[in-house]
C-alpha positions as CSV (number, residue, x, y, z in Angstrom):
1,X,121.8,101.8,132.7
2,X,124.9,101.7,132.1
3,X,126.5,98.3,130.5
4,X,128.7,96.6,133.5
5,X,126.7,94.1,135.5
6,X,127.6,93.3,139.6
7,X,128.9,90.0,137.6
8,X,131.1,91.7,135.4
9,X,132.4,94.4,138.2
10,X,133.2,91.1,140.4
11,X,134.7,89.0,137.8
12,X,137.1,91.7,137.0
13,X,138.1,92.6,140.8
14,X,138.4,89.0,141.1
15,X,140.6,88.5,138.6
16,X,142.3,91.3,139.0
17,X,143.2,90.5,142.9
18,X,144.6,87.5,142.2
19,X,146.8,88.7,139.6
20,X,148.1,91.3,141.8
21,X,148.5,89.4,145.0
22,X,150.8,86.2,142.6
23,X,152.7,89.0,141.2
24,X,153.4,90.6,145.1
25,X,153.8,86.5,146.5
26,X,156.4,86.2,143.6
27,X,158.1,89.5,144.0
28,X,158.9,88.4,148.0
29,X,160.1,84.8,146.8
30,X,162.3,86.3,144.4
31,X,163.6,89.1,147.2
32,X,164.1,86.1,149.5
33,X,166.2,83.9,147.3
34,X,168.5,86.9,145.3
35,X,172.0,85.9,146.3
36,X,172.5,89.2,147.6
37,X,170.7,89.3,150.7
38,X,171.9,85.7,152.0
39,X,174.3,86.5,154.2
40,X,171.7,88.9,155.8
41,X,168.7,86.1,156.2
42,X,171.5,83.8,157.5
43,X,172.7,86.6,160.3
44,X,168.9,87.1,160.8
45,X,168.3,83.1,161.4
46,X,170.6,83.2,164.1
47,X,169.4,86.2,165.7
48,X,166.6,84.4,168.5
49,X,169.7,81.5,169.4
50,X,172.2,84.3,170.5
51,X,172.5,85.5,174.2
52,X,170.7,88.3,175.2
53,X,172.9,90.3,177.9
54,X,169.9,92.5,178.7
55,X,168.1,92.8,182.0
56,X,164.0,91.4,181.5
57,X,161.7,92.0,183.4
């Protein structure tokens, strides 16, 4: 048998997922707030207020 236990194996992915999933939540917070993409996020904020001249249905 070999020596890793459902406990252990669980533990491990359980750990492990959280770890990766801070380190992804952190990596979009810091993409969101670098300075270089504000002027983009601003343009984008406005985006749903402006006038649509399409036709709709």
């Amino acid at each position: 048998m070999s020596g890793l236990s459902y406990e252990a194996v669980a533990r491990f992915a359980q750990q492990g997922g959280t770890i990766y999933f801070g380190l992804l939540f952190f990596a979009g917070v810091i993409y969101a707030l670098w300075p270089r993409h504000k002027a983009q996020f601003q343009r984008l904020a406005q985006l749903p207020l402006e006038e649509d001249d399409g036709d709709h249905v």
